[in-house]
N, C-alpha and C positions, 0 to 999 in steps of 0.2 A: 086449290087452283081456281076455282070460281071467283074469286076478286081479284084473280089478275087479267087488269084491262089491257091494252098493246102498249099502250107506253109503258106501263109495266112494266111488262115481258123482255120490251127492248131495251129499257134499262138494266134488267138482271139480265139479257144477254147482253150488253155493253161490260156491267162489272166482270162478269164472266170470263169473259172477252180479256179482259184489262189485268184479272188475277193469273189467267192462262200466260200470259209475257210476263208475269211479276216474277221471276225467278230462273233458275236456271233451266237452257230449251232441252236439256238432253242429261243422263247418267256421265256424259265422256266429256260435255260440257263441265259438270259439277267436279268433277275428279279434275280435268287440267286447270280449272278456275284456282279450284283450293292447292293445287299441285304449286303453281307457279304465286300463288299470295302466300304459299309453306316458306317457299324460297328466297322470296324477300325479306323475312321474318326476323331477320336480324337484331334478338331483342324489343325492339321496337313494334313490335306485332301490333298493336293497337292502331299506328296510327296505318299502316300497310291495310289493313284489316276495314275499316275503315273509309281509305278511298277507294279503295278497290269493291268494297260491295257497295258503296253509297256512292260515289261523286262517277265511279267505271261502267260498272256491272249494272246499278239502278234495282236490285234486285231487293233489296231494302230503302226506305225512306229513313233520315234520320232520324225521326224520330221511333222509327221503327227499331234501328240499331241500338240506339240509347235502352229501347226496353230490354229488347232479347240478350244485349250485351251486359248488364247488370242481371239478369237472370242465371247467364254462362259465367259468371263472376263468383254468385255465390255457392252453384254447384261445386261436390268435388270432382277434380281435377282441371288440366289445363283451360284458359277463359276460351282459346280459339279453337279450339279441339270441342270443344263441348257446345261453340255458337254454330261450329261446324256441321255437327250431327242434327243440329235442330233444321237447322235450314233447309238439311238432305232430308229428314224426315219430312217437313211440311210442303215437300215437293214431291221426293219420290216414294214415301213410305222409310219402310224401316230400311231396303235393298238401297235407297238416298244417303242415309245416315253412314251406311256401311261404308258407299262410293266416299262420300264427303269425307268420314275419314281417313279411307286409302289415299285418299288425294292430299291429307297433311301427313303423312305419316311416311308413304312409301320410297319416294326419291329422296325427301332431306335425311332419313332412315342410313340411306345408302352412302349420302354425303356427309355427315356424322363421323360413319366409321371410316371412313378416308381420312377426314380432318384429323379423327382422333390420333387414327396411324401416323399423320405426317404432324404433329402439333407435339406428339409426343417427345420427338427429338428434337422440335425449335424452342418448346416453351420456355429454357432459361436465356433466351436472346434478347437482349434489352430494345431491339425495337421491337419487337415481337410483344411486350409487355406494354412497352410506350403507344402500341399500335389497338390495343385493346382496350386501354383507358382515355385514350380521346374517343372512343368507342362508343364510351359509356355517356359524352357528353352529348356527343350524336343525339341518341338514343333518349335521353332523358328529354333534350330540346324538341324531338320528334311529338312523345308522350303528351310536353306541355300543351303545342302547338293543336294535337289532335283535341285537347280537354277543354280548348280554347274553343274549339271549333264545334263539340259535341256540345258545349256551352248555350248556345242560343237555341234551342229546343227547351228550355226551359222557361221560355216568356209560354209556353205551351202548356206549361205541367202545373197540375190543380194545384201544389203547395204554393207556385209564383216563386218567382227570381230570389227576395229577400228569404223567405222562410229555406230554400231549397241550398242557398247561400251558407246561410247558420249552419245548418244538418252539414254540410262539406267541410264547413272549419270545424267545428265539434269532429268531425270522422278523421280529419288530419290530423289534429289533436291526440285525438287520442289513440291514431295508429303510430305518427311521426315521432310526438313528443314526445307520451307517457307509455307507450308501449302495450298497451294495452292486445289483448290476443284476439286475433281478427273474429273468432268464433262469439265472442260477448259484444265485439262492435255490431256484430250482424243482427245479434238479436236484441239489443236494447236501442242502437239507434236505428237501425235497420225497421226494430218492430214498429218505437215510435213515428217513423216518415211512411210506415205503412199506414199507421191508423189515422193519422193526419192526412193525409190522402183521401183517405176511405172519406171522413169526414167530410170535406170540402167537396168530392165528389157528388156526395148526397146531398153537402148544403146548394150546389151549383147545378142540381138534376130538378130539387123540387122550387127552386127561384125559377128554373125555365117552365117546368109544369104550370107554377102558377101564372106567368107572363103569360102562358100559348091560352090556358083558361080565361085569365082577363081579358084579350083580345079576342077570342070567339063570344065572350061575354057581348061584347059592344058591339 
């Protein structure tokens, strides 16, 4: 504590300050938030997911969601269910996590078994069928739109736009094309854009070490 002068101080209570609003204000906030972003979710959970904590809520920075959301990616289970518990965690603790869950899980839960009950008796209705597969183009155009937009966070990332570029068609490739089983994409290209990373990090940590050293040099 002895080298902290006031500007300091007022700076780590400005961040303070700035981390304290960075997220959800309340358990009841966190539960209706995820409650009503469950309920949009129609398929297209990503790009719902998305605007709602990045462009609405502010509660994540993109580039913040890009990381966390690629992490809840290769966890198992669901990608929104799993970004969900983290966010509750790194706010309210684990009683966050719990909230965050109950809040995707419990009213679409409810809504579910209604649909199933009343889907049961419409499913062989041809618009019924014809109403599900424009659905699906929705939902895709949704995805693209969102990947579009998660896209420019990448002039940010130590691999740069070209290298990060490559690893995306190589990963569609080999999930789209040749089938390849998502468990071996993760860990061969997945490991490679790790260490590639790591690398450029360190080449990019000791090129500024040396810069800040040459200019106190002079």
């Amino acid at each position: 504590m002895s080298n902290l002068t006031p500007n300091n101080l007022s700076d780590l209570q400005h961040f303070a300050s700035a981390r304290a609003h960075h997220g959800p204000k309340s358990r009841t906030d966190l539960f209706l938030s995820f409650t009503i972003l469950a309920l949009q979710g129609f398929g297209g959970v990503l790009a719902v997911v998305q605007r709602e904590l990045v462009e609405k809520k502010k509660w994540l920075t993109n580039e913040e969601f890009v990381e966390q959301w690629s992490v809840a990616q290769i966890l198992p289970g669901p990608n929104v269910i799993n970004l969900g518990v983290m966010i509750g965690q790194r706010t309210f603790g684990p009683s966050g996590a719990v909230t965050a869950l109950a809040g995707l899980l419990a009213v679409p839960l409810l809504l579910l078994l209604l649909l199933a009950a009343v889907y049961s008796g419409i499913s062989d209705l041809a618009w019924v069928q014809s109403a599900l597969k424009g659905m699906n183009s929705v939902v895709s155009g949704l995805i693209i739109a969102t990947a579009l937009k998660m896209a420019s966070t990448l002039s940010k990332n130590p691999l740069g736009i070209f290298l990060s570029a490559v690893l995306a068609v190589f990963t569609f490739s080999a999930v789209a094309l040749m089938h390849v089983p998502l468990l071996y994409v993760i860990l061969i290209l997945g490991g490679v854009s790790c260490i590639c990373a790591y690398r450029k990090t360190i080449t990019q940590d000791l090129a500024a070490q040396s810069a800040i050293s040459t200019k106190e040099g002079t």
